[in-house]
N, C-alpha and C positions, 0 to 999 in steps of 0.2 A: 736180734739186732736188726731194725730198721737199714734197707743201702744207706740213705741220706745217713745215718749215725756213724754206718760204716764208713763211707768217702770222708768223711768229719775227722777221722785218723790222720795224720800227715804220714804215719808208718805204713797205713793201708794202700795210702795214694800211690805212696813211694812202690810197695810193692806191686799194686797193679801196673803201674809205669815199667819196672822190670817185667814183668810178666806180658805186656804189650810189646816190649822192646822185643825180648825172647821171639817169640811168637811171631813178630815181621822177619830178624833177620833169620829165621829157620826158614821161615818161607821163601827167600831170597835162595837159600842154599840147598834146598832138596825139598818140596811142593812137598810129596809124598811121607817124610818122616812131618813137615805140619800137619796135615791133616791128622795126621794120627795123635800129637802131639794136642793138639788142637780139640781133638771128641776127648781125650783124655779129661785135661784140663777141666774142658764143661760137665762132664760125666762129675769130677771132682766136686765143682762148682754145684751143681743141682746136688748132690747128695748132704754137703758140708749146710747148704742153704731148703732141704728137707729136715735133717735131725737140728738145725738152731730154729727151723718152725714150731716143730713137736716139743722141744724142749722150753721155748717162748711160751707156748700154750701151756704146758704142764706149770711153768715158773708163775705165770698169770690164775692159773686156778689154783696152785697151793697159797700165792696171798690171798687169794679171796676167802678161802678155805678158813684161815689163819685169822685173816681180818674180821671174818664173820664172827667168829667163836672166842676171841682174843682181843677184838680193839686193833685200836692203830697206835696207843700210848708209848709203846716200842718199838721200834724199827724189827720186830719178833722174824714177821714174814721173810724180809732177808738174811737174820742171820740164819732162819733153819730153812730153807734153799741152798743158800752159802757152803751150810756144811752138809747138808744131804749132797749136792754136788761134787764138794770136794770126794767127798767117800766112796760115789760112783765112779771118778775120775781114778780114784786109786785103786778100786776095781778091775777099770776096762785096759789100765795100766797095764796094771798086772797081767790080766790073760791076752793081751796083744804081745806082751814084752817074751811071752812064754808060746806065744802061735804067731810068729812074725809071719810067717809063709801063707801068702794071698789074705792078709787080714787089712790091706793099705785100704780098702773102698769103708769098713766095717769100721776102721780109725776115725777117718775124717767124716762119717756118718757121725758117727757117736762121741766121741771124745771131740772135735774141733767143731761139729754142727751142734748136737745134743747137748753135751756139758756145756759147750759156746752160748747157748742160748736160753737152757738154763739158770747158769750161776748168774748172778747180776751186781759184778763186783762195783762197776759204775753207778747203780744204786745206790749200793752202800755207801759208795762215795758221799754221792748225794745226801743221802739220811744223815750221814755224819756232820756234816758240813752244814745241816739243815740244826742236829744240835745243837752245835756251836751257837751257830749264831743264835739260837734260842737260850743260850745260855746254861743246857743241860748237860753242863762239865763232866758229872759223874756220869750217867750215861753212854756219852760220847765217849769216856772212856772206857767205862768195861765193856761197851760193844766194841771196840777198834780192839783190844786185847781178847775179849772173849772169842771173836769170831774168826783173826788169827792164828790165836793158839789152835784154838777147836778146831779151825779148820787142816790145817796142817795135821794134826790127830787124825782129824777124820783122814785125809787121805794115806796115813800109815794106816788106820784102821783097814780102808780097803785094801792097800796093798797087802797086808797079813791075813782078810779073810780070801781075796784071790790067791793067794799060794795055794 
């Protein structure tokens, strides 16, 4: 996700605004817990916005992958990202949910950075909404239901093969 796409959220904005607010009145009240406060946060930040790099990149070469070998006649390339995603998310679920202790950098790496940038649900959006209007009813429906279901499968899927 591009920042401009990110700041484009009003939920994003909102929470950088807490997140800015935070972060002044800590400084007001003990200099020393912001700082620290503070290298956390971006420590968070550069990590969450490394793994939605790698995972943007990875999401970019599997359509191309996809497209090359496949066409573009189906929205194909998002739904199987979609649900490779989901399935990894049910994954890293899994083994963080069962290694909670010092896994918080390795979360927001991989599951809020990686999966984040990754999956491309606002694609989907898009592609759907792009049937529509093109008049491709059936389509636009078994991909809104196929990649729903599917995808929620996929991520029981991972979560049962992480046990």
């Amino acid at each position: 996700m591009v920042i401009s796409d990110f700041l484009k959220n009003s939920k994003n904005q909102i929470n950088l605004l807490r997140v800015f607010s935070l972060v002044s009145a800590t400084r007001k009240n003990n200099s020393h817990f912001s700082k620290i406060f503070i290298i956390d946060m971006l420590k968070t930040l550069l990590l969450i916005g490394f793994g939605g790099g790698i995972g943007s990149i990875l999401r970019y070469l599997t359509g191309f992958t996809i497209h090359k070998f496949y066409g573009s006649t189906l929205p194909l390339a998002t739904f199987i990202v979609n649900f490779i995603g989901c399935f990894i998310f049910g994954l890293l679920f899994t083994f963080f949910s069962k290694n909670a202790a010092n896994t918080e950098h390795l979360r927001f790496l991989l599951l809020t950075g990686f999966c984040g940038g990754y999956t491309t649900f606002s694609t989907f959006s898009a592609e759907n909404f792009h049937l529509f209007e093109n008049g491709n009813y059936t389509i636009l429906l078994v991909n809104i239901v196929a990649s729903v279901i599917l995808g929620v499968f996929a991520v029981f899927l991972g979560i049962q093969f992480g046990k």
